[in-house]
C-alpha positions as CSV (number, residue, x, y, z in Angstrom):
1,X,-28.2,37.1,-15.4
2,X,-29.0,33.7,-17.3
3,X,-27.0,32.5,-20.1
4,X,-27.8,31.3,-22.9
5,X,-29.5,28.0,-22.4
6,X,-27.0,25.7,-24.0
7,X,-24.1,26.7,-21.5
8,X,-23.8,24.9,-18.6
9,X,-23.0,26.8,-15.0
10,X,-19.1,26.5,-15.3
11,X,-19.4,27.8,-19.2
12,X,-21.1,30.5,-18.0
13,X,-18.5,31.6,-14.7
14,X,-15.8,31.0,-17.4
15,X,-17.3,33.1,-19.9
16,X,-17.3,36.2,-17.7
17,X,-13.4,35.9,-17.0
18,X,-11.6,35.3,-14.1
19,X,-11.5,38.8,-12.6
20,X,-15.5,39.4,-12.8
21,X,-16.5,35.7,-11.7
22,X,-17.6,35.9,-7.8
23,X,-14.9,34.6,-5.0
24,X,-12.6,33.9,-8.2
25,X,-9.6,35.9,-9.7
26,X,-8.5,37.5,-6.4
27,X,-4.5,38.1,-6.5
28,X,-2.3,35.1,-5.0
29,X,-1.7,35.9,-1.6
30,X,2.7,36.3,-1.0
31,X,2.9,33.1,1.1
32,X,1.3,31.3,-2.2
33,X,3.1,32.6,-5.1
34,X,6.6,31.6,-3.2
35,X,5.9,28.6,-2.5
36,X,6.9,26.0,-5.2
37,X,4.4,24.6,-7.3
38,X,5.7,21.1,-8.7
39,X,3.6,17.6,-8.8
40,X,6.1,16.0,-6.0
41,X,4.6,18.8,-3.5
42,X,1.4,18.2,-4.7
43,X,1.9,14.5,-4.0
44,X,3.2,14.7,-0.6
45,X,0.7,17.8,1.0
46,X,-2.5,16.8,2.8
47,X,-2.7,13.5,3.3
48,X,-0.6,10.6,4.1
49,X,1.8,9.7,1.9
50,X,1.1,6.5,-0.4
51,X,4.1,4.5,0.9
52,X,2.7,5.2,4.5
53,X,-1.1,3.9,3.7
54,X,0.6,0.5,1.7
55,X,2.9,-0.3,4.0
56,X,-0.7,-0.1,7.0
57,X,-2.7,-2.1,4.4
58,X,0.2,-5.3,4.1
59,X,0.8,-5.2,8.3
60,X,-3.2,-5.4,8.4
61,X,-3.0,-8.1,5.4
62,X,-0.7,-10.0,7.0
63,X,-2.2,-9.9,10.8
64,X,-5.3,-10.9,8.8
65,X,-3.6,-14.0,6.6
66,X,-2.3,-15.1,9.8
67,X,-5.4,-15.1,11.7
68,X,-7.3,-17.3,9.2
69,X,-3.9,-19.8,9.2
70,X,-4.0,-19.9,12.5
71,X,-8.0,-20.8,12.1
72,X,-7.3,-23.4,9.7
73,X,-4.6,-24.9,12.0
74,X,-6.5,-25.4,15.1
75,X,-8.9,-26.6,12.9
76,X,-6.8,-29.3,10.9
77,X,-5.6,-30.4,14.9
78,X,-8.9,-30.5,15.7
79,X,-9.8,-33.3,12.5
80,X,-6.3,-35.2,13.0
81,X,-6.6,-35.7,16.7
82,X,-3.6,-38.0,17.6
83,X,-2.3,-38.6,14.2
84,X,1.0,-36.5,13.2
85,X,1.7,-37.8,10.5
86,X,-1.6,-36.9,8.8
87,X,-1.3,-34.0,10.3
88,X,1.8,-32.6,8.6
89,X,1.1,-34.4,5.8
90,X,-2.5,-32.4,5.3
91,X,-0.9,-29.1,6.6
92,X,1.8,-29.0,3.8
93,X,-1.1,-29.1,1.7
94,X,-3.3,-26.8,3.0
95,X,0.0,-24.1,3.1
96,X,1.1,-25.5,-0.8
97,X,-2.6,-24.6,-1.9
98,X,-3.0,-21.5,-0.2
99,X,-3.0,-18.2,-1.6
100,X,-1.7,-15.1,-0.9
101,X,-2.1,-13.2,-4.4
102,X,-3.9,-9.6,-3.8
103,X,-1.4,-9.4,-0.2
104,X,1.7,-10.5,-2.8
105,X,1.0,-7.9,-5.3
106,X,0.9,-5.1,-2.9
107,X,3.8,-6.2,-1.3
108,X,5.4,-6.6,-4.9
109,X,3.9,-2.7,-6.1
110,X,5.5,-1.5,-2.3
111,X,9.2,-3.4,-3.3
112,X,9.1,-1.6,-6.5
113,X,8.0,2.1,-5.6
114,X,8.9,2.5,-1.8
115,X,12.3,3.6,-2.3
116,X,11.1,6.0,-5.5
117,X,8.6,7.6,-3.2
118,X,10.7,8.2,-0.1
119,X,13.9,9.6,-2.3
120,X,16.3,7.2,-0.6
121,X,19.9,7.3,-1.3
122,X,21.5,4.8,-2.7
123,X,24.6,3.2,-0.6
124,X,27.6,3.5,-3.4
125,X,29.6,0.6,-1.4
126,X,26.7,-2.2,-2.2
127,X,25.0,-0.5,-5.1
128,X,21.4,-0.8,-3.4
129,X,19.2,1.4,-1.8
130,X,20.5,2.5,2.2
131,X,18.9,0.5,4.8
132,X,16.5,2.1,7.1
133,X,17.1,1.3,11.2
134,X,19.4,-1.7,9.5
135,X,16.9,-3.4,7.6
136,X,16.1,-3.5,3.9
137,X,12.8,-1.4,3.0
138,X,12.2,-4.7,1.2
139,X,9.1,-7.0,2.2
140,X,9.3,-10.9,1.4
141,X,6.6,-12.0,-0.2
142,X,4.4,-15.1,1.3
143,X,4.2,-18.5,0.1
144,X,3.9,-21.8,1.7
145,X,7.5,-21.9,3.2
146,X,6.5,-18.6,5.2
147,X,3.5,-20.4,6.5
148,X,5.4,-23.3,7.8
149,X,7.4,-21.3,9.6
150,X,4.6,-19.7,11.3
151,X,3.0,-22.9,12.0
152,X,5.4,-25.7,11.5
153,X,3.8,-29.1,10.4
154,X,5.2,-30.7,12.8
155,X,3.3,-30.0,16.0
């Protein structure tokens, strides 16, 4: 049962209509046609949500930016020896020049959208989303002021 030669496979199972294709055009079973169809449910069936998956990918980001901080530190003590003033002075350097830019922007993207894509209610009292186990949904984002308080100049 060929086609003509121009149509591709999926011309050719369209073509024939939905109730003579093979496996296709059965009825909806009742659990299916009750159930509500709408891109949100879409969005949230199967897999993990979005929000879930960002919010994994900056803890990993930031477990990793602090690994290679905490590299560059020992490694800065190392060089300096003795000297702390050269130390801190180097260090404030190193944490001015240092760049957190691919980490920042998914921090920024999970600031904007978190609260979108959980629903969350806004408090009417401070006019800002509700606070989730008393804390803002909000990440800060790094710079060099965060890395000095991870590991101060001052040894």
């Amino acid at each position: 049962m060929a086609g003509r030669p121009e149509e591709s496979p999926a011309e050719r199972v369209i073509g024939r209509g939905l109730e003579d294709a093979e496996g296709l055009g059965k009825p909806l079973a009742e659990r299916t046609r009750q159930r509500q169809r709408t891109i949100e449910a879409y969005l949230k069936s199967g897999a993990p949500p979005r929000w879930m998956e960002r919010i994994g990918d900056i803890d990993r980001g930031i477990v990793n930016e602090r690994r290679r901080l905490q590299r560059a530190y020992r490694r800065l003590a190392i060089e300096c020896g003795a000297d702390r003033a050269a130390f801190a002075r180097r260090w404030r350097a190193i944490a001015e020049g240092w760049s957190f830019g691919g980490l920042n922007e998914l921090i920024a993207v999970h600031n904007e959208w978190y609260p979108v894509e959980r629903d969350l209610p806004m408090d009417l009292r401070t006019r800002d989303y509700v606070l989730i186990n008393g804390r803002s949904f909000r990440r800060p984002l790094l710079d060099p002021a965060w890395i000095l308080e991870q590991f101060p100049a001052d040894r």
